[in-house]
C-alpha positions in Angstrom: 35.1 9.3 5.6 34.8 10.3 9.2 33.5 6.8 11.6 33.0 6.8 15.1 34.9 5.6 18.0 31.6 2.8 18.2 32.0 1.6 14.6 36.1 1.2 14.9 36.0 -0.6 18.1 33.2 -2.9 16.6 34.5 -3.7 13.6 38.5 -4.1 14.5 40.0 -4.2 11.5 43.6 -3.9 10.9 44.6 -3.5 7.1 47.7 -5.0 7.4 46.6 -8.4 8.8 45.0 -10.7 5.9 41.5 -11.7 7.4 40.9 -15.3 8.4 38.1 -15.6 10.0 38.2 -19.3 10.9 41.6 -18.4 12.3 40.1 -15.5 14.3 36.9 -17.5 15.2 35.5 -14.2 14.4 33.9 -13.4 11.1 31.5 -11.1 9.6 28.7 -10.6 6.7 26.6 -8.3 5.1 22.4 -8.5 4.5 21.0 -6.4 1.9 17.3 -6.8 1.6 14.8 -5.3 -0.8 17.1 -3.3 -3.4 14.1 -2.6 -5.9 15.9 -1.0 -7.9 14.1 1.2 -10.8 16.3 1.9 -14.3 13.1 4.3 -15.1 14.1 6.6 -12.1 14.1 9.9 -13.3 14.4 13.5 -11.7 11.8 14.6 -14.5 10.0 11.6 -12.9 6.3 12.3 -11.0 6.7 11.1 -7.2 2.8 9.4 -7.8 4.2 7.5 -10.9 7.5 6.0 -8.5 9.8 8.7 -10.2 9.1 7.9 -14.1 9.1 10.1 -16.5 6.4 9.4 -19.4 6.6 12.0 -22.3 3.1 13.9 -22.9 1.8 13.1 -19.4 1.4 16.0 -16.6 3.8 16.1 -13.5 2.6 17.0 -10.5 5.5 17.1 -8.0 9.1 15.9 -8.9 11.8 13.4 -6.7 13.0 14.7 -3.9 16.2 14.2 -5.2 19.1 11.8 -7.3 19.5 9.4 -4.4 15.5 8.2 -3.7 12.5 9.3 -2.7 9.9 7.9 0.1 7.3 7.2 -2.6 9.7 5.5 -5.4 11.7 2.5 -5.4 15.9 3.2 -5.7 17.6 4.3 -8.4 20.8 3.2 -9.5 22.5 5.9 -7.7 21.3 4.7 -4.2 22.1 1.2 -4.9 26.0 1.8 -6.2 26.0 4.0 -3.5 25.2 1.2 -1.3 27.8 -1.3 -2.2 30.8 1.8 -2.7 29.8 2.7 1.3 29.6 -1.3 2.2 33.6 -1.8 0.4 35.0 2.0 2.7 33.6 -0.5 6.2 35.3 -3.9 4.9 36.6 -4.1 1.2 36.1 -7.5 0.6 37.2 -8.6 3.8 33.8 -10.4 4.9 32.6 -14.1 5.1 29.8 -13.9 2.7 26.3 -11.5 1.9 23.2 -12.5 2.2 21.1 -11.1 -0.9 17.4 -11.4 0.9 15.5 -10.6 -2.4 13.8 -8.2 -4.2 15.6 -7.0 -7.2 12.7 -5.1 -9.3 10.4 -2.3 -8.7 7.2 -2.3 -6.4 4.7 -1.6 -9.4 3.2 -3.3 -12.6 2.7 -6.7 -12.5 6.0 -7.6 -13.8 6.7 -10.0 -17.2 8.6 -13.0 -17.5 11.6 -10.6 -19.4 11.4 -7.8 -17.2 11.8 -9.9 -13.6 14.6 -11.9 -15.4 16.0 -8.4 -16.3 16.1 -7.0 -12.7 17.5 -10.2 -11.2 20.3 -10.0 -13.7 20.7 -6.4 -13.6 21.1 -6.8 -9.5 23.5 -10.0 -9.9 26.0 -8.1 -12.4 26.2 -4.9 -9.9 27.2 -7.0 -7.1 29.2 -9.5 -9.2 31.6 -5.9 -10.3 31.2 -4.7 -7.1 32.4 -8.0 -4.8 34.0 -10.2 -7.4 35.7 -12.1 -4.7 33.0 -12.5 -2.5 30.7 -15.5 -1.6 27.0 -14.2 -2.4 24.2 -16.0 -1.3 21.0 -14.6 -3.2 17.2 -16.0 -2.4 14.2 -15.0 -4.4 11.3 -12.1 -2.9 8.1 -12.1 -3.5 9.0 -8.9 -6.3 11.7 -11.7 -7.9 8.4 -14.0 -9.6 6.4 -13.6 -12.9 3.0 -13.9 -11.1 2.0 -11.4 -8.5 -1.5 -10.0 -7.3 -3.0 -7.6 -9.8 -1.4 -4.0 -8.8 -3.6 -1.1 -10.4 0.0 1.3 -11.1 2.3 0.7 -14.2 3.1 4.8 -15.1 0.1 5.5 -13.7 -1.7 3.3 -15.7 -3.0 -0.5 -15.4 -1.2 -3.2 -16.9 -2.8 -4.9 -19.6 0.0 -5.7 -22.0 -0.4 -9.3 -23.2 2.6 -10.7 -21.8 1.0 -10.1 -18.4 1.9 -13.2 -16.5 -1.5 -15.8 -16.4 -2.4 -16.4 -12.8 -3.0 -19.9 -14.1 0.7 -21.0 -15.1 2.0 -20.1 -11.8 3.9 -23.8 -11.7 5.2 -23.6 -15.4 6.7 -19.8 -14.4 8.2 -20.8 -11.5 10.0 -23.5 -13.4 11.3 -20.9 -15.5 12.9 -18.6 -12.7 14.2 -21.5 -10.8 16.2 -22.3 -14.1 17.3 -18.6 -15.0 18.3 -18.3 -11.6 20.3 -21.6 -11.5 22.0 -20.5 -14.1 22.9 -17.1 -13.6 24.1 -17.8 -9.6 25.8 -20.7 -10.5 29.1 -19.2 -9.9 28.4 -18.5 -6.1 26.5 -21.8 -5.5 28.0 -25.6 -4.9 26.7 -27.8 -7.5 24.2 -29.6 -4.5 23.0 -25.8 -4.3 22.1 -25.2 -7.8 20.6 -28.7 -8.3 17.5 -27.5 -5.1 17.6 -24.0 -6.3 16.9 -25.4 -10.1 13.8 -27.6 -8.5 12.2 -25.5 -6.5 14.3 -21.8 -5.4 16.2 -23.0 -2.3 19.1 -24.3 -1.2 21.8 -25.1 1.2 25.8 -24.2 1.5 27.7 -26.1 4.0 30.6 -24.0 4.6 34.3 -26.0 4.4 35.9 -26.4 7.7 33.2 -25.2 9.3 30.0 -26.6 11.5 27.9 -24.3 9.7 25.1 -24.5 7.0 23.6 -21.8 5.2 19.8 -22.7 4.7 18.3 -20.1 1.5 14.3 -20.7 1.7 12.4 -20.1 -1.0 9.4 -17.9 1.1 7.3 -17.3 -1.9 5.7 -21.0 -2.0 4.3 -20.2 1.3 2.5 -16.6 0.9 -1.0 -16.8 1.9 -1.9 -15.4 -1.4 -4.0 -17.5 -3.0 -5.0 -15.5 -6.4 -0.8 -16.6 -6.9 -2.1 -20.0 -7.1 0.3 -20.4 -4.0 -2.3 -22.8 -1.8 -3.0 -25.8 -3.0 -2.0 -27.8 0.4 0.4 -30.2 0.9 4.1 -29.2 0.6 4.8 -26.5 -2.0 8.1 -27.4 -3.7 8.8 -29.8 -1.5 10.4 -27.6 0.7 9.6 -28.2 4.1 10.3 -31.9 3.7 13.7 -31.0 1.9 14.0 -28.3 5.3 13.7 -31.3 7.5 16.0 -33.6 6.0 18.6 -30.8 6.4 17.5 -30.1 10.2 17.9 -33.7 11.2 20.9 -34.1 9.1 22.8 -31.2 10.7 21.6 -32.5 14.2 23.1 -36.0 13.7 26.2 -34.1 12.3 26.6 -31.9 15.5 26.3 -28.8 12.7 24.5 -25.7 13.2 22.2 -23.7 10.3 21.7 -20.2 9.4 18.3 -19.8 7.7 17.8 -16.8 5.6 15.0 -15.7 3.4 13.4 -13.2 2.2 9.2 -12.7 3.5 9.3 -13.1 7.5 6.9 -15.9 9.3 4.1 -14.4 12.1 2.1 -11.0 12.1 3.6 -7.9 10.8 4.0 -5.8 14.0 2.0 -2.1 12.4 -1.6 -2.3 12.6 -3.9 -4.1 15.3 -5.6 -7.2 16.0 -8.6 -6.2 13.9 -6.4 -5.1 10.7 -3.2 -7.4 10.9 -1.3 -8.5 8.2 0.5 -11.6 7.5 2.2 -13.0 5.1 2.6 -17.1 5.6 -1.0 -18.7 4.9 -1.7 -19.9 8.4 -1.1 -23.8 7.5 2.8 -23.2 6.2 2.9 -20.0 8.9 2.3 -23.2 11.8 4.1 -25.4 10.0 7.3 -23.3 9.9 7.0 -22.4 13.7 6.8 -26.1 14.7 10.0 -26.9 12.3 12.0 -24.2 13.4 10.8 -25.4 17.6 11.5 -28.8 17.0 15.2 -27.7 15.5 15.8 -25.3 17.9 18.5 -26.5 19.4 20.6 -26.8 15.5 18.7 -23.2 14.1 21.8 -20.5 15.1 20.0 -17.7 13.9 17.1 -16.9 10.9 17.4 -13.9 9.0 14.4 -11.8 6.7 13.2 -8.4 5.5 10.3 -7.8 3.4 8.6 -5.5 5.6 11.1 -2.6 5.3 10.9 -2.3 9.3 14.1 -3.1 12.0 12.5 -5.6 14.2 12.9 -9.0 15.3 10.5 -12.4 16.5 11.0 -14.7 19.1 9.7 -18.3 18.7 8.3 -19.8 22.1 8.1 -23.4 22.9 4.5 -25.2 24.8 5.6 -23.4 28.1 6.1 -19.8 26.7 10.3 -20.3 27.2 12.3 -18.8 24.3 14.2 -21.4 21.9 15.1 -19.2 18.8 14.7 -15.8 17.4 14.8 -14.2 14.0 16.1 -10.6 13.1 13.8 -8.6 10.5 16.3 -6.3 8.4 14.9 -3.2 6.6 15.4 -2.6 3.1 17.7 -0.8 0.5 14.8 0.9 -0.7 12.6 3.5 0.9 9.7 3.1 -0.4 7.3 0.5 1.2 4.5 -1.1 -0.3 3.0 -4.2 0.7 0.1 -6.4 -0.5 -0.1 -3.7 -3.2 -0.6 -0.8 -1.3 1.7 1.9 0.9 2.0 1.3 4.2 2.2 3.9 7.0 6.5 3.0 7.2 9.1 5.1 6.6 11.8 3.6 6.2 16.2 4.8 5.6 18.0 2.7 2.7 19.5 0.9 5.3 22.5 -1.9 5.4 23.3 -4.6 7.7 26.8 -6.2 8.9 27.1 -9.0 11.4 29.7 -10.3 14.1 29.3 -14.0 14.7 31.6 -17.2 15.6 32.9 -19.1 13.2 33.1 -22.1 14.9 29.2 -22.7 15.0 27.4 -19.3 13.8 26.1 -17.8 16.7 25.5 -14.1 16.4 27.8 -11.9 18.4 26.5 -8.0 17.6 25.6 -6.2 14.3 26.3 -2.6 13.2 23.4 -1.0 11.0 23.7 1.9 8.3 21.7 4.3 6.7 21.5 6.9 4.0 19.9 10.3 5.0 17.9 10.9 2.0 17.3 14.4 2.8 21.1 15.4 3.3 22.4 13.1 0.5 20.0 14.3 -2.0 20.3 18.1 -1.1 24.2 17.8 -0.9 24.4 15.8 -4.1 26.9 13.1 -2.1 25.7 10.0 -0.5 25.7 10.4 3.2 25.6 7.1 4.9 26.4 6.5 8.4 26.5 4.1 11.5 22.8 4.0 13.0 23.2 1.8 15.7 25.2 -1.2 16.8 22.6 -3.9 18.7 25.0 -3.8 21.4 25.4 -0.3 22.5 21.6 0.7 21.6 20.5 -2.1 23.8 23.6 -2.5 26.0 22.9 -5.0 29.4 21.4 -7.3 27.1 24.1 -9.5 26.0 24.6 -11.4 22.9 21.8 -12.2 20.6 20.1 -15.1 21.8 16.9 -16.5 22.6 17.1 -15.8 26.1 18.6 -12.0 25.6 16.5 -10.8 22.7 13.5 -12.6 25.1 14.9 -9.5 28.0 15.0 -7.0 25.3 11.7 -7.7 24.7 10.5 -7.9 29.0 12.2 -4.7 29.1 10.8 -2.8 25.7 7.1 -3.8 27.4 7.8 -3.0 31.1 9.1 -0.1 29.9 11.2 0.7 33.0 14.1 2.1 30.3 11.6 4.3 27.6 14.8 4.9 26.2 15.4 1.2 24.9 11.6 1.2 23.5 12.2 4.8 22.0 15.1 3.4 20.3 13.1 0.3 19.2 10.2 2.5 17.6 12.8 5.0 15.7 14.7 2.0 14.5 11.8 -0.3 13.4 10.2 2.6 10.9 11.5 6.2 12.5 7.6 6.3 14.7 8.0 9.3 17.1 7.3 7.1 20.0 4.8 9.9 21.1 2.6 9.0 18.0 2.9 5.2 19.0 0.0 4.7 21.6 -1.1 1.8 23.6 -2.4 0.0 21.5 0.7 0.2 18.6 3.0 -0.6 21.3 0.9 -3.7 22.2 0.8 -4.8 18.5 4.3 -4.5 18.1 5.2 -6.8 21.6 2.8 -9.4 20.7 4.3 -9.8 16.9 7.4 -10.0 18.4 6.5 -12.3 21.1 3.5 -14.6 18.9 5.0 -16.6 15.5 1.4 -18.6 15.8 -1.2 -16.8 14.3 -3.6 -17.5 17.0 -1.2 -16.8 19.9 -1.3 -13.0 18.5 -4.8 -12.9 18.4 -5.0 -14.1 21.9 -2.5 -11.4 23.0 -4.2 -8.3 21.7 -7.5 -9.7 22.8 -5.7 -9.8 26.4 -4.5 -6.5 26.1 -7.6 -4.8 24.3 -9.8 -6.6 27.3 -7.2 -5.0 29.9 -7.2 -1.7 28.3 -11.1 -1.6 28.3 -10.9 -3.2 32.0 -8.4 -0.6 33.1 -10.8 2.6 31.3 -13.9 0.6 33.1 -12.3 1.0 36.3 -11.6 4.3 35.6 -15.6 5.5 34.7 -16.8 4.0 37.7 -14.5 5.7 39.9 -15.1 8.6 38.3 -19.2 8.7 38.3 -18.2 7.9 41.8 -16.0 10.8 42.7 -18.7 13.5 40.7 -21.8 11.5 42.8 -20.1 12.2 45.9 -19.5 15.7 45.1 -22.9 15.9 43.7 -24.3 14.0 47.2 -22.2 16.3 49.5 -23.4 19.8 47.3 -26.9 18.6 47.7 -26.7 17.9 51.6 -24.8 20.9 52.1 -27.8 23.3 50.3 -30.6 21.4 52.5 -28.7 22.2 55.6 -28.9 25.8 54.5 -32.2 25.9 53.4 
């Protein structure tokens, strides 16, 4: 396979060096987010049935082809794909991958057997495909037994009577945590699987190192109440367990990693009056004011979900920046969310990272995609090298608070409209002609607004300006057509 000049120089691997990356100080992982992988993908499929083929029923219009389709979740072929183009970049030769979730298919309201199914399915593939390979999995909001009602299973709505009860949402979850414990056991210290058993999360301190990897289990914070997810307090006892790990790496001098898989703050497409979210606003605060108050130990927080290439900045009382996450698209192409699609396209895409070591700070990241159109009318998989974060936004630096905080200056300035061109291809391939004022503004104020009310602040600051700016605008208008109007007028009476 042919790789850029970019890709070699970034990735510098030499094949006959064994890799030691706490001898190099330099080492590297993989994020895969949002597989949903679908065994009923079929090319006799229908594209409004996600691909599935159901004997006796019409077809309207078949996949695009063996590798995905926009409207269905991934077959096996894309996902193999996926790991077969991930060993050509690094074999084995990485520190560890961060599974962010999401095993199953978008549609149905899944059964206890068939989310257990996926999760298994997904943990076998990567198991034969990386058998020597640290693997860090956390549970998506498509990895539980109880999820909002969704009106699509084949075209038809679930009412099979193993359809999960909203009521025994605590019982369920006890269930998975246990399944799961047992089936990742094999990547996971004993400490790991003991939290992960309890309540889906855990932590891995990694040996010789000042680094801790922090697995959240996001699905006891979702602000969807018909889950049974909001009862108040501390779900899970996770954010007390979260603490306890903070404060315990900070009198260690250690750093953390915090991965997961749902993303805190305001999904960054739609607008202040159609916003989506997916913390409820109590654990969505609560979050922020953990991560700010462990800012100085938090090296770097890592999510997907949304199927969108973006990233948040958290912001301390006097607006300075203290930490950041990075929002990873998916494996999948097909978006939905809450239920329904959303206006996102978005590449089976794959993410590897250069970081230290020595305390986990992120140094760059290259990210890879699949043409779907190519690879599915060629028959061959066709992934590629997208973009690495340092030559796509070069005079940045590092990723940091302070440089992903000048990204984001310069993306809203917009004195290079090549960077924020870049930015709106990246996050969910938006001509940047088609994103306006007012998509722009929602996507700088999720970036720049974890609190839930700061957001709403900023697009009622920029809406305001906007209508200021057109107000300004009318007047001096009406006043420019009166004084043509005046001057016609004087100029016909001096005639007269």
């Amino acid at each position: 396979m042919r790789l850029g000049g970019s890709l070699i120089i970034f990735l510098h691997f030499t094949s006959s060096v064994r890799y030691d990356a706490v001898k190099q100080q330099t080492g590297y992982f993989w994020q895969l987010d949002s597989l949903n992988l679908n065994l009923n993908y079929s090319m006799l499929g229908d594209r409004n049935k996600n691909c599935e083929y159901y004997p006796g029923t019409p077809v309207y219009q078949r996949p695009s082809g063996p590798f995905g389709d926009y409207s269905c979740d991934s077959p096996i072929d894309l996902i193999r794909s996926a790991t077969a183009f991930m060993k050509t970049i690094r074999g084995e030769e990485f520190d560890f991958l961060l599974w962010t979730g999401d095993s199953g298919p978008n549609t149905g309201n899944p059964t206890n057997a068939k989310v257990q199914m996926y999760i298994d399915e997904m943990t076998q593939l990567l198991r034969e495909e990386f058998p020597y390979s640290s693997i860090y999995p956390v549970l998506g909001d498509r990895d539980t037994f109880h999820h909002k009602p969704d009106t699509t299973q084949g075209g038809q709505k679930d009412t099979s009577p193993n359809q999960s009860p909203l009521g025994d949402a605590s019982a369920l979850d006890t269930e998975l945590y246990r399944y799961v414990s047992e089936i990742w056991n094999t990547w996971l210290p004993p400490s790991a699987v003991q939290t992960l058993k309890k309540g889906g999360y855990y932590k891995v301190e990694l040996a010789g190192r000042r680094l801790n990897l922090v697995g959240l289990n996001t699905g006891l914070w979702l602000k969807d109440t018909e889950r049974g997810r909001y009862t108040g307090g501390d779900p899970g006892l996770q954010f007390s367990w979260l603490e306890q790990v903070l404060q315990k790496a900070r009198e260690k001098q250690q750093t953390v990693i915090i991965f997961g898989h749902t993303p805190p703050g305001v999904f960054e497409i739609g607008s202040h009056n159609q916003a989506q979210y997916w913390y409820h606003p109590v654990y969505n605060s609560r979050y922020n004011r953990l991560v700010l108050q462990y800012s100085d130990v938090i090296v770097g927080q890592f999510f997907g979900h949304q199927n969108t290439d973006t990233f948040r900045i958290f912001r301390d009382g006097k607006r300075n920046p203290v930490s950041w996450a990075l929002i990873s698209p998916a494996v999948s192409p097909r978006t939905v969310l809450n239920g329904e699609p959303d206006l996102v396209v978005s590449s089976p895409s794959l993410r590897l990272y250069r970081y230290s070591t020595y305390d986990g700070k992120i140094l760059d990241y290259s990210q890879f995609t699949l043409s779907l159109d190519d690879s599915n009318s060629g028959g061959v998989p066709q992934w590629k090298l997208q973009y690495n974060f340092s030559s796509q936004y070069s005079n940045i630096g590092g990723i940091s608070p302070e440089s992903l905080d000048l990204l984001y200056t310069k993306l809203q300035s917009n004195t290079r409209p090549d960077l924020l061109d870049n930015y709106l291809v990246s996050n969910s391939q938006l001509a940047p002609l088609t994103c306006g004022a007012s998509c722009q503004q929602a996507h700088f104020c999720s970036i720049s607004n974890i609190d839930f009310n700061n957001y709403r602040q900023c697009m009622m600051i920029s809406s305001t300006g906007r209508n200021l700016f057109l107000s300004h605008h009318c007047v001096f208008l009406f006043l420019v057509l009166f004084h043509q109007f005046f001057s016609f007028g004087c100029s016909y009476l001096d005639n007269v």
